[in-house]
C-alpha positions as CSV (number, residue, x, y, z in Angstrom):
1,X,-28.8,-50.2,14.3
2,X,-25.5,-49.0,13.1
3,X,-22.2,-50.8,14.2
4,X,-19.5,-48.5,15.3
5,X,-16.4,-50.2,15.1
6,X,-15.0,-47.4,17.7
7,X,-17.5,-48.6,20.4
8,X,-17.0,-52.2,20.0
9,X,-14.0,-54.5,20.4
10,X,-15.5,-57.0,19.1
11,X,-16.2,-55.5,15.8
12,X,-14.5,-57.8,13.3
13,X,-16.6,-61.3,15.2
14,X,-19.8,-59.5,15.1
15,X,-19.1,-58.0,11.0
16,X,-17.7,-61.6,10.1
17,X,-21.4,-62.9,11.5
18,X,-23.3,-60.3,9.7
19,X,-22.1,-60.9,6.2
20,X,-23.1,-65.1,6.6
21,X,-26.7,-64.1,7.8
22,X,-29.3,-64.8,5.5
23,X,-31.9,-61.9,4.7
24,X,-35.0,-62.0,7.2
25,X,-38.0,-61.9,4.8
26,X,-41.2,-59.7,4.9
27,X,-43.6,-61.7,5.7
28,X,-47.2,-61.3,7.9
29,X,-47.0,-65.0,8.8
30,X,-46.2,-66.3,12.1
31,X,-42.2,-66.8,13.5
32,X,-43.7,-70.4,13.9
33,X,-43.3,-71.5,10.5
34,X,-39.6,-70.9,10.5
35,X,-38.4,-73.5,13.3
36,X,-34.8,-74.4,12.0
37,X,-34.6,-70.6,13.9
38,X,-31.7,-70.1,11.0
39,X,-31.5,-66.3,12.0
40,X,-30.6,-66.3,15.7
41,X,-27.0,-65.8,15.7
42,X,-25.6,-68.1,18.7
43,X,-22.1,-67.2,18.7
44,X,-20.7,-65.8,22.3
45,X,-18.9,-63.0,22.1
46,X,-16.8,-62.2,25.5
47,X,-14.8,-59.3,26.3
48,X,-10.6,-60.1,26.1
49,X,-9.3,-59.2,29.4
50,X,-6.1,-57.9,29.2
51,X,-3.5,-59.9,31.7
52,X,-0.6,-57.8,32.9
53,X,2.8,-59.4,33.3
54,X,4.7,-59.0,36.1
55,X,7.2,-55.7,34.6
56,X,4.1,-53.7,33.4
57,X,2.5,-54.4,37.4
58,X,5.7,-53.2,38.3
59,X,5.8,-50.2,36.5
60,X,2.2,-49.1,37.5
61,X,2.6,-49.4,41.3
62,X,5.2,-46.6,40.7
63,X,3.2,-44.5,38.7
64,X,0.4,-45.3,40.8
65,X,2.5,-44.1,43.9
66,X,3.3,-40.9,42.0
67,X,-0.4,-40.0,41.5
68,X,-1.2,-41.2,38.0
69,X,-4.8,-42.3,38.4
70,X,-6.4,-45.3,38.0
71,X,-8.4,-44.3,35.0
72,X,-5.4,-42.8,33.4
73,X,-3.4,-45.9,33.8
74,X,-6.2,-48.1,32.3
75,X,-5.8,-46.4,29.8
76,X,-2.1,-46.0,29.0
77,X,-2.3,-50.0,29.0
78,X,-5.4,-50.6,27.4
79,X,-7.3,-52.2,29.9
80,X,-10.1,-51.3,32.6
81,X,-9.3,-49.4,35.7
82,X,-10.9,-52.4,37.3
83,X,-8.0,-54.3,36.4
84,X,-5.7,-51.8,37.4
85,X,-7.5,-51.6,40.5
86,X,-7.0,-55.3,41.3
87,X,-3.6,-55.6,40.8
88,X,-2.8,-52.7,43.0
89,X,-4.4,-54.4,45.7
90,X,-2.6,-57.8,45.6
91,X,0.3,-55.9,45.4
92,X,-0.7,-54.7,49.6
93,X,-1.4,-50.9,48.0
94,X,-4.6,-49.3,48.9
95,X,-6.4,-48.1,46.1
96,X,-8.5,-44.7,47.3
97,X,-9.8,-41.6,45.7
98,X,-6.1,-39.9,45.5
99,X,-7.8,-36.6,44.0
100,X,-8.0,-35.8,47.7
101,X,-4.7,-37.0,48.3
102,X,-2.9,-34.7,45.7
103,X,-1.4,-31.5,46.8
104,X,-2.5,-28.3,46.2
105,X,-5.1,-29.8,44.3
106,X,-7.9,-28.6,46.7
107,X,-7.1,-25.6,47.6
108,X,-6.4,-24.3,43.8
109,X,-10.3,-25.7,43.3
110,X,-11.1,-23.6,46.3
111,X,-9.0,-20.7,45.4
112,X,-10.0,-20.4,41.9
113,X,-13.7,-21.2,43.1
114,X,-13.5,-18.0,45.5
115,X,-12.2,-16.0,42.5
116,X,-15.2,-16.8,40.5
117,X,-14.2,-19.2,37.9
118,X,-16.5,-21.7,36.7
119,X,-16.3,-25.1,37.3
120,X,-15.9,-26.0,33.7
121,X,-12.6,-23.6,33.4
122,X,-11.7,-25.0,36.9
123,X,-11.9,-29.0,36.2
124,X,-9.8,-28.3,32.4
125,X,-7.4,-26.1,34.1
126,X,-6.3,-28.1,37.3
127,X,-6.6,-31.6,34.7
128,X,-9.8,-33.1,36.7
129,X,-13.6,-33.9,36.4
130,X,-16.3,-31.5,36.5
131,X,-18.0,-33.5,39.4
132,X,-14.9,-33.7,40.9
133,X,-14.4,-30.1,41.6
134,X,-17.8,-29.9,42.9
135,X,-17.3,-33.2,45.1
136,X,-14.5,-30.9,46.5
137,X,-16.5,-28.0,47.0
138,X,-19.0,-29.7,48.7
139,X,-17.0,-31.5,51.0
140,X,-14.9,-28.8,51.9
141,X,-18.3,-26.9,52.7
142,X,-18.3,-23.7,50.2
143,X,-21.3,-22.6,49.0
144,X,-22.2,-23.4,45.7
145,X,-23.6,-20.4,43.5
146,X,-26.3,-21.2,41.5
147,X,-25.3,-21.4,38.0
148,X,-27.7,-18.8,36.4
């Protein structure tokens, strides 16, 4: 299994490990034999959580309040939307799906749907999810055309 130091932030714990582990030899005897268990790694590895101070909370409530997203947020500072999420809330804001919320957004999804654009050209041109635009579709009852 290959270790992509892209996927994982904790890349430099788990490659420091790797290099100090002894070689598991080829054997056809039992595990039973080896009972010092040298090879099991036992070294937790927990995820950093990112704490945001008091200016950067500030900050996102007003970007928040202008319609940046949750997920977009996460990322601009490098944490999970969860987080985001949570501090929005003990700040007294209510966190909902503001795709909704944004305007113009629907009826340019509907507009461009009635014009026969594809979802995919839809979702990149108004900035938004694929599922998204049909979430919109759906819920605003148009038909859905069978992709074929």
């Amino acid at each position: 299994m290959g270790l992509s130091e892209i996927n994982s932030k904790n890349y430099d714990i788990i490659l420091d490990k790797v290099k100090f582990t002894p070689i598991t030899p080829v054997t056809s005897s039992s595990i039973s034999e080896y009972s010092d268990n040298v090879y099991n790694i036992k070294t937790e590895i927990k995820q950093q959580q990112k704490h945001l101070s008091n200016k950067e909370i500030s900050e996102i409530v007003v970007k928040y309040s202008s319609g940046i997203s949750t997920y977009e947020l996460a990322k601009e500072y490098g944490c999970h939307r969860r987080t985001i999420s949570d501090n929005l809330k003990k700040q007294g804001i209510k966190v909902t799906n503001q795709l909704m919320e944004r305007k113009g957004v629907v009826e340019l999804v509907i507009q461009m749907y009635s014009e026969y654009y594809k979802p995919d050209d839809i979702a990149k041109a108004v900035g938004i999810n694929v599922d998204s635009v049909r979430k919109i579709l759906k819920e605003n009852n148009v038909y859905i055309r069978k992709s074929w």
